[in-house]
KEKE-3310 file (N, C-alpha, C; in steps of 0.2 Angstrom, whole numbers, plus 5000, padded with zeros to 4 digits):
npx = (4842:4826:4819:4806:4796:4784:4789:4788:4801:4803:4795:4795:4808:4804:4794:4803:4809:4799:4793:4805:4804:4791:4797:4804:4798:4795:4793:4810:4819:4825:4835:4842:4853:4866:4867:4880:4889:4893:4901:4897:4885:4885:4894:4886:4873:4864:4858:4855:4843:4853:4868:4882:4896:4908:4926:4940:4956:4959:4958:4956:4945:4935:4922:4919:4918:4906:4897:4895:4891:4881:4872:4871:4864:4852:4847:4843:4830:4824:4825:4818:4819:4822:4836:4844:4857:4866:4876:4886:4899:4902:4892:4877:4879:4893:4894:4887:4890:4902:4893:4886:4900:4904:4891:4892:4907:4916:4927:4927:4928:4924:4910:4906:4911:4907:4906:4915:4924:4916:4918:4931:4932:4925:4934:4944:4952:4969:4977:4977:4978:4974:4961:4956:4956:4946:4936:4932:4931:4917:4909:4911:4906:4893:4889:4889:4876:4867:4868:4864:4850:4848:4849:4838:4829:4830:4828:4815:4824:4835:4839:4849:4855:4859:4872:4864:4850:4849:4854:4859:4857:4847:4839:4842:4833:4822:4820:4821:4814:4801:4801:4803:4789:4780:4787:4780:4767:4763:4770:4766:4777:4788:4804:4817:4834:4849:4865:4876:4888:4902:4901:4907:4905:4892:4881:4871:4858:4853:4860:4873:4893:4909:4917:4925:4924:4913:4905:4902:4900:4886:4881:4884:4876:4862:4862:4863:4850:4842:4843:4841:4830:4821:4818:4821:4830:4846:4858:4871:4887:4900:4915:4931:4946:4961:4975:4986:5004:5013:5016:5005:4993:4974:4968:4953:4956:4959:4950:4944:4943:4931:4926:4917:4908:4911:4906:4895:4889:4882:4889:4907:4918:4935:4944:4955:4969:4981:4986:4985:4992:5005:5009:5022:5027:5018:5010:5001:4990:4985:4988:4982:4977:4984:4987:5005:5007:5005:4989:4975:4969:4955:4955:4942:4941:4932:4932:4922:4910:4893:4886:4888:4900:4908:4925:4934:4942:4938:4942:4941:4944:4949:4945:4950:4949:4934:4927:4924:4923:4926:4922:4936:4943:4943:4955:4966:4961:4966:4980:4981:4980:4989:4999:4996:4994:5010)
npy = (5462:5462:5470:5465:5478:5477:5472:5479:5484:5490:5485:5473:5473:5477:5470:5459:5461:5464:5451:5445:5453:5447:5433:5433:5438:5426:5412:5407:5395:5384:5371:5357:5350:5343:5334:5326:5334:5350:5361:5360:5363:5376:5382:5378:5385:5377:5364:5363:5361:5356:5352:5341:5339:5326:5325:5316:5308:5288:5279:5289:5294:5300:5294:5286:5300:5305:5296:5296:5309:5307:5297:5305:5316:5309:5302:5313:5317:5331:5334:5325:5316:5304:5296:5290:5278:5276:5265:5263:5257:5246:5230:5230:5220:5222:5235:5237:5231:5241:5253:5248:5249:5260:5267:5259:5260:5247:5236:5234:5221:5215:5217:5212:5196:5190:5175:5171:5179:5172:5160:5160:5167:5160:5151:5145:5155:5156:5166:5179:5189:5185:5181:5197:5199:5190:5193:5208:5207:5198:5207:5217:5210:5210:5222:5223:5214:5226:5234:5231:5229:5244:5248:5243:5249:5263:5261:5269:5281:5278:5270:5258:5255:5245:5242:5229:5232:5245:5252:5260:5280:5282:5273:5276:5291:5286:5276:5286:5298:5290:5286:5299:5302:5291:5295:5308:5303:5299:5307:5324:5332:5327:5320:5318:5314:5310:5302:5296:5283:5279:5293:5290:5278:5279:5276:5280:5274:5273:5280:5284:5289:5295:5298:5297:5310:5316:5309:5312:5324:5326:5318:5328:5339:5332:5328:5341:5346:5336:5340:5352:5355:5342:5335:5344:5343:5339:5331:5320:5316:5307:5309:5304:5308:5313:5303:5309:5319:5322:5329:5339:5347:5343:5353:5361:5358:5346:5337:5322:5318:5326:5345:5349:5345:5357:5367:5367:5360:5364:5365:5359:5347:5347:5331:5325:5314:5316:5304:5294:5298:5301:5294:5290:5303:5311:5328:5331:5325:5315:5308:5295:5286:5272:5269:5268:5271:5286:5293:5295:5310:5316:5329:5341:5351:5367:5369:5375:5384:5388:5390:5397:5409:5404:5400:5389:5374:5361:5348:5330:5320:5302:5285:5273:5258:5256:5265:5280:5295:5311:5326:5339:5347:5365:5370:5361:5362:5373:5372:5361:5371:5380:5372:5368:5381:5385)
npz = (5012:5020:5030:5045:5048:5058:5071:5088:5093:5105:5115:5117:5123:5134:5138:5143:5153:5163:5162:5168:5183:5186:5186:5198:5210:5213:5225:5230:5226:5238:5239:5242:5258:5264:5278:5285:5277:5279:5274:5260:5259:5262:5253:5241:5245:5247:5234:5220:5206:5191:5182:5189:5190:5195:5191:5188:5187:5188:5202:5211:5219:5213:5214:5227:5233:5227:5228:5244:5247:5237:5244:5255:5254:5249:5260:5268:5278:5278:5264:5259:5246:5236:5230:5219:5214:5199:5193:5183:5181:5190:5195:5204:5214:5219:5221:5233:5244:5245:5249:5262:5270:5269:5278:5290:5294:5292:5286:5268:5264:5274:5272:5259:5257:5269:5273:5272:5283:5294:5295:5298:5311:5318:5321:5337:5346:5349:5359:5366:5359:5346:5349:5355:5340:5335:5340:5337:5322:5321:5328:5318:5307:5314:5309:5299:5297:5304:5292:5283:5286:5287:5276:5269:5275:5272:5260:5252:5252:5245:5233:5219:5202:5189:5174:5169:5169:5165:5150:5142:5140:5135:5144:5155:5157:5154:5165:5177:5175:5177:5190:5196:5193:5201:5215:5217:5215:5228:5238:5233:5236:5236:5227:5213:5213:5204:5203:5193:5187:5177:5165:5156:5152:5147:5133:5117:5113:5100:5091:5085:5083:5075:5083:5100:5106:5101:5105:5119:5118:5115:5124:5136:5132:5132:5144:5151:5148:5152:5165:5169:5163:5159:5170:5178:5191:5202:5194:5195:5190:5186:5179:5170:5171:5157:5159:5169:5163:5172:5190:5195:5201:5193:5179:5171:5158:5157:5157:5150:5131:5131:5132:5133:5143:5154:5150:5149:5162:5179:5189:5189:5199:5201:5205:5218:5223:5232:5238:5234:5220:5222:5230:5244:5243:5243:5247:5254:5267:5280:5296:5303:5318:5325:5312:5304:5290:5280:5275:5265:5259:5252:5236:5232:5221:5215:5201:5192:5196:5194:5203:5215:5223:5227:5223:5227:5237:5243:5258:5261:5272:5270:5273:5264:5265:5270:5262:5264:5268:5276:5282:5281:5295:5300:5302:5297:5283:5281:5283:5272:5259:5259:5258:5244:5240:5242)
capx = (4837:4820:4818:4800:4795:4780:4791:4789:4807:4804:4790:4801:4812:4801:4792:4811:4809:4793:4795:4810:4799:4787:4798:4812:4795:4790:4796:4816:4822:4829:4838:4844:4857:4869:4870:4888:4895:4892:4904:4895:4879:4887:4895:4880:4868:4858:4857:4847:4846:4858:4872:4885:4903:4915:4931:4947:4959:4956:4958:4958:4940:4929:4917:4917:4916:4902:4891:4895:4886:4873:4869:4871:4858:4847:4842:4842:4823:4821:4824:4811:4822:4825:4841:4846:4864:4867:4881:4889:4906:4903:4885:4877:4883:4901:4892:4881:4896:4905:4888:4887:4904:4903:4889:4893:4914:4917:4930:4923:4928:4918:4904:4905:4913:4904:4904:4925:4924:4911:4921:4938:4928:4922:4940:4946:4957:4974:4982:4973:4978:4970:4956:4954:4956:4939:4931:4934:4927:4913:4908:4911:4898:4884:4886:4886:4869:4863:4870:4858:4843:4848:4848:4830:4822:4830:4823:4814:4827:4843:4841:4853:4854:4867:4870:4858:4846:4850:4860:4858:4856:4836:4835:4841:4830:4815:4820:4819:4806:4796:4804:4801:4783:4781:4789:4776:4763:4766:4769:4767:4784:4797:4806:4823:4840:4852:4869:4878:4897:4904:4899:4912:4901:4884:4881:4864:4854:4855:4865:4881:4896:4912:4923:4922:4924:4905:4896:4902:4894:4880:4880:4884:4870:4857:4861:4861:4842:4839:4843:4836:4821:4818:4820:4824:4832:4852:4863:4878:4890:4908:4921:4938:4954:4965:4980:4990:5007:5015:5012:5002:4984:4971:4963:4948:4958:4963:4944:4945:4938:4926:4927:4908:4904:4915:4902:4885:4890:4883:4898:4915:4923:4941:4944:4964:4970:4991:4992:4986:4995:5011:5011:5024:5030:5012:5012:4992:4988:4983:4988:4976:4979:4985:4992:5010:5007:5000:4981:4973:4964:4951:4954:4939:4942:4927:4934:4918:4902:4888:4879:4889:4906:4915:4927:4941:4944:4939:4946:4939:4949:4946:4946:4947:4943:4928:4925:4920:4925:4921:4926:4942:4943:4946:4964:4969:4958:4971:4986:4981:4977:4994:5004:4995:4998:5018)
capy = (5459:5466:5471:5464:5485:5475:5472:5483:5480:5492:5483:5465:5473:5479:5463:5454:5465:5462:5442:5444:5454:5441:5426:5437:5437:5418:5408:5405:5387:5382:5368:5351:5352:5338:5332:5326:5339:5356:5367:5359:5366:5382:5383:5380:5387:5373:5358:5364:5359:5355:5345:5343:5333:5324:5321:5313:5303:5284:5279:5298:5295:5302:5287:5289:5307:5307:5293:5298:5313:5307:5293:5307:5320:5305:5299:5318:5317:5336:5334:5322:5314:5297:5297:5285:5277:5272:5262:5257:5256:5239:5229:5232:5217:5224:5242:5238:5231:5248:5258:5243:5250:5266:5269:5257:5261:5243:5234:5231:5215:5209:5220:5210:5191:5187:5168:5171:5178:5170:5155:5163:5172:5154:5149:5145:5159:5155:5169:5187:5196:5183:5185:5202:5201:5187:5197:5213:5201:5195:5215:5220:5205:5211:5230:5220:5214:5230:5238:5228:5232:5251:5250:5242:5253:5269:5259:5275:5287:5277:5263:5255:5251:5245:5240:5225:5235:5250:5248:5267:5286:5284:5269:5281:5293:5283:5275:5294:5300:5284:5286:5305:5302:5288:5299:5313:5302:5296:5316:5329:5337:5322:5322:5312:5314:5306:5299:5292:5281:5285:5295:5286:5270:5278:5276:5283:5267:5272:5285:5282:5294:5294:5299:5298:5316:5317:5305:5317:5333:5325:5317:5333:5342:5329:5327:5347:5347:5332:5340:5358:5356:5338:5333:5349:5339:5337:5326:5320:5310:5304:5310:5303:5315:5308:5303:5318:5316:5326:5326:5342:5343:5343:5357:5358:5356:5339:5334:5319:5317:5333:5350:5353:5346:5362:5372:5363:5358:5369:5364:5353:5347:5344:5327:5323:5312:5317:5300:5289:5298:5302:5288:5292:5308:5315:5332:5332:5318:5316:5303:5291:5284:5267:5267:5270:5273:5292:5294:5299:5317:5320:5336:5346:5360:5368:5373:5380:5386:5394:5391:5403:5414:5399:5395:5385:5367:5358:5342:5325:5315:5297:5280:5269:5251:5259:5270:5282:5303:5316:5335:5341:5352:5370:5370:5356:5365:5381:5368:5361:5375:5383:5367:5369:5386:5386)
capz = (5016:5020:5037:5046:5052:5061:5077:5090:5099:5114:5119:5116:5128:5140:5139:5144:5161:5165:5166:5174:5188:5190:5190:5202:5214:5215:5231:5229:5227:5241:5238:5246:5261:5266:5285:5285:5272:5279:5269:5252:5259:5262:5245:5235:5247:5245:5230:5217:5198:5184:5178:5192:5185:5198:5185:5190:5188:5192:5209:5213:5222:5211:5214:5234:5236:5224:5232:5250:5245:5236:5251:5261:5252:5248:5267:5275:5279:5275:5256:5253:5240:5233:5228:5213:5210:5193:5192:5174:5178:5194:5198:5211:5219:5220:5226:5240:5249:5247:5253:5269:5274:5270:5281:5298:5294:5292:5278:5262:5261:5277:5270:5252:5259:5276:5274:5272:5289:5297:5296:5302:5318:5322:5326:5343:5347:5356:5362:5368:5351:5342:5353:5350:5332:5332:5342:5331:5315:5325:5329:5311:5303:5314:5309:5292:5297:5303:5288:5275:5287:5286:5268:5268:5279:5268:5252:5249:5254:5240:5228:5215:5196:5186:5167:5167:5171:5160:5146:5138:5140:5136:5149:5162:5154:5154:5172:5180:5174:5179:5198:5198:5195:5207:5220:5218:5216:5236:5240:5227:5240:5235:5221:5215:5213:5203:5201:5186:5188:5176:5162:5150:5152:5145:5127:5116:5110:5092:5088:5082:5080:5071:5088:5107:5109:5097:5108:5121:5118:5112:5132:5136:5130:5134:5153:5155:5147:5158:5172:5169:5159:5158:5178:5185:5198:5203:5192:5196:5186:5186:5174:5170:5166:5153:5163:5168:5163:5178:5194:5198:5199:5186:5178:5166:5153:5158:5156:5143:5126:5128:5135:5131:5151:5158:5147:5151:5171:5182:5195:5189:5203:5200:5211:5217:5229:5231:5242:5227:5214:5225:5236:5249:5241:5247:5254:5255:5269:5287:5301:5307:5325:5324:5307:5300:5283:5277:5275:5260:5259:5243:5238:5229:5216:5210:5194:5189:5198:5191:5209:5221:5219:5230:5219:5232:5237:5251:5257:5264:5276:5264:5272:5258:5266:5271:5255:5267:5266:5281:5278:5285:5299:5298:5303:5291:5277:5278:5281:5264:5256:5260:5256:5238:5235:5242)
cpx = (4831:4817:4808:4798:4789:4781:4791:4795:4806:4798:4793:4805:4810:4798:4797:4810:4803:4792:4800:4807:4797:4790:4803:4806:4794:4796:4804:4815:4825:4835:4839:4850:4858:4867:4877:4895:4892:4896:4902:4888:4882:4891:4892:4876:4862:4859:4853:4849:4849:4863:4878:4893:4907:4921:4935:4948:4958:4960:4960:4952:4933:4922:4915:4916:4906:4895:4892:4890:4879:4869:4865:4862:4850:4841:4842:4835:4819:4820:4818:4814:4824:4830:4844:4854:4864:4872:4885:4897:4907:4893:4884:4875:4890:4899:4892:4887:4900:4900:4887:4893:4905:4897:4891:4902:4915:4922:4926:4923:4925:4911:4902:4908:4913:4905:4912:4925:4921:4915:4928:4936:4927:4931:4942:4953:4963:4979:4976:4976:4972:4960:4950:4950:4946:4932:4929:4930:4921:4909:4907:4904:4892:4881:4886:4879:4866:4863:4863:4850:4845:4846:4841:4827:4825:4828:4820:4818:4833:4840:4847:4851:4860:4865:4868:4853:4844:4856:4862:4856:4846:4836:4834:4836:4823:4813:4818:4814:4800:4797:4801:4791:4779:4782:4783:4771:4758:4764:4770:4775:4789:4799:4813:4828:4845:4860:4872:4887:4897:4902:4903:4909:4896:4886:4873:4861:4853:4854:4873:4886:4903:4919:4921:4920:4916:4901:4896:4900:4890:4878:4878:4880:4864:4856:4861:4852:4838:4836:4839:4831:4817:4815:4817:4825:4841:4855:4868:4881:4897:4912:4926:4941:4957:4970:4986:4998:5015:5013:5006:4995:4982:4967:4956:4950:4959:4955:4943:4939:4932:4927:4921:4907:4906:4910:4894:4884:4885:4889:4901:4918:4929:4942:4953:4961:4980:4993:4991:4989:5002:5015:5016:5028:5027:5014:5004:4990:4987:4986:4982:4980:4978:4986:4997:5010:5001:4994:4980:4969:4960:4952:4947:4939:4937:4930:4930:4913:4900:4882:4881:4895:4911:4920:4936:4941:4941:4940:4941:4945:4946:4951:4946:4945:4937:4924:4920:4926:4920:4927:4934:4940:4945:4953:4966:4968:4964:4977:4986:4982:4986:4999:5002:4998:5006:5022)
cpy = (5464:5466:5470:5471:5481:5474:5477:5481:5484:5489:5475:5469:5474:5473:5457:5454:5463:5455:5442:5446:5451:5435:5428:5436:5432:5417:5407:5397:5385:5377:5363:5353:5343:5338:5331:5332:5347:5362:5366:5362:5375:5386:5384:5383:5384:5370:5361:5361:5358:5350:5346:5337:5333:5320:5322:5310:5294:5282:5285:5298:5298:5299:5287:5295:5307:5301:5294:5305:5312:5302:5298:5314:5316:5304:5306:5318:5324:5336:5330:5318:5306:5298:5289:5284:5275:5269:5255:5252:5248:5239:5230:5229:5220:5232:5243:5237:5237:5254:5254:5247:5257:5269:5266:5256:5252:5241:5233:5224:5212:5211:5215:5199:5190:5181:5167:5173:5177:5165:5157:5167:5165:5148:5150:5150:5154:5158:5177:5190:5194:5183:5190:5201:5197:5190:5204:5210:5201:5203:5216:5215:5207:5218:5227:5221:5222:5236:5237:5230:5241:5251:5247:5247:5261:5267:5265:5281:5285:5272:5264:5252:5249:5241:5237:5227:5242:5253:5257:5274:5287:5280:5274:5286:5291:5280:5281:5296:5296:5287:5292:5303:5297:5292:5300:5312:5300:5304:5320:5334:5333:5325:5318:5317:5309:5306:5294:5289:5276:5288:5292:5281:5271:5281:5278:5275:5267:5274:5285:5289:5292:5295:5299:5304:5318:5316:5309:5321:5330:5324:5322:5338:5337:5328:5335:5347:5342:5336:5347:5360:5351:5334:5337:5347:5342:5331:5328:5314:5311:5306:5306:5309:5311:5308:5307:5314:5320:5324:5331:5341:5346:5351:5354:5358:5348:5333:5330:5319:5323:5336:5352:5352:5351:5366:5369:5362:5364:5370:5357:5355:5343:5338:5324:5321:5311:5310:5293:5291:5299:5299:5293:5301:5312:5319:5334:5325:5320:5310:5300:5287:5276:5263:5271:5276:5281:5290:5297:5303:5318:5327:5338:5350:5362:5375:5379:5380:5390:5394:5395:5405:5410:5396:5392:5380:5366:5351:5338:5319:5308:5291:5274:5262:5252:5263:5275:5289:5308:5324:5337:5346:5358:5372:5366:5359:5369:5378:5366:5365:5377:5379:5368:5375:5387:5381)
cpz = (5019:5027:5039:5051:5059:5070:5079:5096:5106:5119:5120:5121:5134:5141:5145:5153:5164:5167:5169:5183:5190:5192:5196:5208:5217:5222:5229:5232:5232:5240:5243:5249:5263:5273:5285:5281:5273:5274:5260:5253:5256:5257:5240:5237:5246:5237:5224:5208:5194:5185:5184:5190:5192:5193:5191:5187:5190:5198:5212:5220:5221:5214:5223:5236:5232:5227:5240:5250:5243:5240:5253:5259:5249:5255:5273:5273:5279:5268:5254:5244:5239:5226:5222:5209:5205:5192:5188:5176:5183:5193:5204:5216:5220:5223:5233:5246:5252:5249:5261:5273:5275:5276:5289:5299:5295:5285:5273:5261:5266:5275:5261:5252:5267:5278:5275:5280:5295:5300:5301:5310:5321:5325:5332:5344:5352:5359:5364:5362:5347:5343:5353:5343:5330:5333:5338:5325:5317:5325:5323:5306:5307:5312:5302:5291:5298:5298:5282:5277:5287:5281:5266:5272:5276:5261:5247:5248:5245:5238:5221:5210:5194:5179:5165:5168:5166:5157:5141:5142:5140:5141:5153:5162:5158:5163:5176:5179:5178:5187:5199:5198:5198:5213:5221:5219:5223:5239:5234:5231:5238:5228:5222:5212:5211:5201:5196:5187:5181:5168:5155:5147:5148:5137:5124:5113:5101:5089:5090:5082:5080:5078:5094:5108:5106:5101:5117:5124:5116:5121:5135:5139:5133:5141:5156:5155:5150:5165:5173:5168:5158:5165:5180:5190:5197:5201:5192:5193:5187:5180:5172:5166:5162:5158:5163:5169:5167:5185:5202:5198:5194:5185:5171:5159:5152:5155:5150:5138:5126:5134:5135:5140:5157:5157:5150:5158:5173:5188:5190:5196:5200:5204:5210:5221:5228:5236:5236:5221:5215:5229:5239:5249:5243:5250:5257:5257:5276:5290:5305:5313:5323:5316:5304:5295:5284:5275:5267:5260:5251:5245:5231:5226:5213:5208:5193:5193:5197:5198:5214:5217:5224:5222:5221:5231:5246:5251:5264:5267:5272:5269:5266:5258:5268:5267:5260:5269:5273:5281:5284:5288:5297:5296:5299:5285:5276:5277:5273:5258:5254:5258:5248:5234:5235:5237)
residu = (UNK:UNK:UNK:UNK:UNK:UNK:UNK:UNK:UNK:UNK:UNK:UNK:UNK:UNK:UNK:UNK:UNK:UNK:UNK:UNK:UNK:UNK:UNK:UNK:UNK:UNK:UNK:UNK:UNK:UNK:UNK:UNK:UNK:UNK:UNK:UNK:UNK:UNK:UNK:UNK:UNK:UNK:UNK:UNK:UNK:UNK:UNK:UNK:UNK:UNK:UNK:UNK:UNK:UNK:UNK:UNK:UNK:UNK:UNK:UNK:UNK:UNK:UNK:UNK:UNK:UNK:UNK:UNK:UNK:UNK:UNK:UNK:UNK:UNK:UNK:UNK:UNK:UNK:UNK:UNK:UNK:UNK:UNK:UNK:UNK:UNK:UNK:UNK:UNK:UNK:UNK:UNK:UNK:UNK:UNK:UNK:UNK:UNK:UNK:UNK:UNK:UNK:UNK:UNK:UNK:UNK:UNK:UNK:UNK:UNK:UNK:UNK:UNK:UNK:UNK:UNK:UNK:UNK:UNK:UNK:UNK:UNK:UNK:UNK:UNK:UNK:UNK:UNK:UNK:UNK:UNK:UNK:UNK:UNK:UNK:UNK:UNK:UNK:UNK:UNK:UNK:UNK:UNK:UNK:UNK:UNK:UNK:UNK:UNK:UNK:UNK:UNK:UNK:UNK:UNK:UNK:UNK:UNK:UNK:UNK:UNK:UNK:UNK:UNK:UNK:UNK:UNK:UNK:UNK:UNK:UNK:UNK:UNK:UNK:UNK:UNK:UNK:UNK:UNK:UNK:UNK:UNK:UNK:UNK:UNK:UNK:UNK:UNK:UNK:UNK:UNK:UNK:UNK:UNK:UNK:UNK:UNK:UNK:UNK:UNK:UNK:UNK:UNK:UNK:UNK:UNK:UNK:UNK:UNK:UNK:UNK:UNK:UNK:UNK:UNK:UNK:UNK:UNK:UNK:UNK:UNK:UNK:UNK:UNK:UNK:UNK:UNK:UNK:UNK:UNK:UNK:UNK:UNK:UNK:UNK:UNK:UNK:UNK:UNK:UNK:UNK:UNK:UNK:UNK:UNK:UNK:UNK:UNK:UNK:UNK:UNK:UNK:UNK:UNK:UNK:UNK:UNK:UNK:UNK:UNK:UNK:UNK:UNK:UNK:UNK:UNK:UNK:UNK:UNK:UNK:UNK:UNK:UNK:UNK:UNK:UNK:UNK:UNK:UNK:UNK:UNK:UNK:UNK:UNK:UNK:UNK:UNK:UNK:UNK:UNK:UNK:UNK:UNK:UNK:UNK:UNK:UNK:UNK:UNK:UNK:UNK:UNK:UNK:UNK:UNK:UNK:UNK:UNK:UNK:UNK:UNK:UNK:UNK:UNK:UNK:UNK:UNK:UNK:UNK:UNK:UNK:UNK:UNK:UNK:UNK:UNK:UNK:UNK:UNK:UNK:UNK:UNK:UNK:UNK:UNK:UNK:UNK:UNK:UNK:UNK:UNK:UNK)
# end
């Protein structure tokens, strides 16, 4: 083969240095910071670009942690961010009820069927429990109400798609992009953020392949170049694990049908919940005040991060009729941690 002498490679090398230079000087990206989840500020040092994967198991709580999150990095009023739930895997009738509860800690089911206890409220109570109990109801359907006006008056801050809406990998595509440039059109400072449940649901519009594991890594690939070069935003999406057939936790092996999102992610979180996959065998749980039964704790493992040198777990105390997740204390954090490693 005939070498092109034409190249001068020490001047290509010095060249390499030289824009490293200039871009090592520009402004550094801050990044988006939560309100509610200080240790995940503190982790990434701020929110910034790429492909971010919540895998689990189902009912692990991949799907709450990761919209409590993006709620919560959507409506802090520094970021300037409209944040966008994509949600393949429910509509978004069957969501909004679980963001209603999740922000004013009320049941999901009076956040999603009001008119069920609107009627049972309107009963004559006959004893002080019962009482209680109406008055309780009655309570809970007006932080309903103020729930739906929260959600309109953050309009700009969080909205909701679901698959009548965008049925493919280009919709979402084409929807983003459209959003992003709206955003900026308002303020050249906003910018959006999005979320995907779950990545198993999104299919390409017409491109076909011979095995799941193909359609995959093509996803894969296409949601990093989204997010790094096509966006440059923060995407996050859902994973499932194949169903682990133990009962320890998952690593990135366990990631189903493609190992390419471990490779293309900038962060995998690992997502457990040892009182959903353990029930009462649970050694990873908390006490809630005025209930018997064990609590469930999401636990976080970032498997892999290319955005700081954290690579531990941290853990969410996890209401579930509430779909609503707040960081564990210090002290519980080490108790966990310790119960993991012994």
């Amino acid at each position: 083969m005939e070498l092109n002498m034409s190249i001068d490679f020490y001047k290509e090398s010095l060249a390499t240095y030289e824009e490293y230079e200039i871009e090592s000087e520009k402004d550094e990206e801050e990044g988006y910071d939560t309100v509610r989840f200080p240790s995940f500020n503190k982790n990434l040092s701020g929110l910034t670009k790429g492909l971010y994967i919540f895998a689990g198991e189902s009912n692990g709580g991949k799907t709450a942690i990761m919209s409590n999150l993006l709620k919560d990095l959507g409506t802090n009023p520094k970021n300037n961010l409209l944040a966008i739930y994509y949600t393949l895997d429910d509509t978004v009738g069957e969501v909004i009820p679980r963001i209603i509860a999740m922000d004013q800690q009320i049941p999901i089911a009076i956040a999603g069927k009001p008119k069920r206890y609107q009627k049972i409220s309107s009963i004559i109570p006959r004893c002080p429990e019962e009482e209680e109990y109406f008055a309780r109801i009655k309570a809970q359907l007006q932080r309903r109400k103020d729930g739906i006006q929260l959600l309109k008056e953050q309009s700009h801050q969080f909205m909701m798609t679901d698959g009548t809406r965008v049925q493919s990998f280009e919709d979402i595509c084409e929807h983003a992009k459209r959003a992003q440039e709206f955003v900026k059109s308002v303020n050249p400072e906003n910018n959006i953020i999005i979320g995907i449940d779950s990545l198993s649901d999104l299919r390409f519009k017409n491109r076909t392949f011979n095995k799941p594991q193909e359609r995959h890594e093509a996803l894969s690939e296409e949601l990093k170049k989204l997010a790094n070069v096509d966006l440059q935003v923060p995407v996050f999406g859902t994973a499932h694990l194949r169903k682990l057939n133990h009962n320890g936790r998952p690593s990135l092996d366990d990631l189903k049908e493609s190992v390419r999102y471990q490779y293309d992610a900038s962060v995998v979180f690992l997502v457990h919940n040892d009182v959903s996959k353990n029930k009462n065998n649970a050694k990873v749980f908390y006490n809630r005040e005025g209930y018997a039964d064990i609590q469930p704790v999401i636990e976080l493992d970032w498997a892999k991060n290319k955005r700081s040198e954290f690579k531990g777990r941290n853990f969410f105390y996890f209401v579930p009729e509430f779909s609503y997740a707040t960081e564990a204390n210090q002290q519980d954090t080490e108790r966990f941690n310790n119960i993991i490693r012994g």
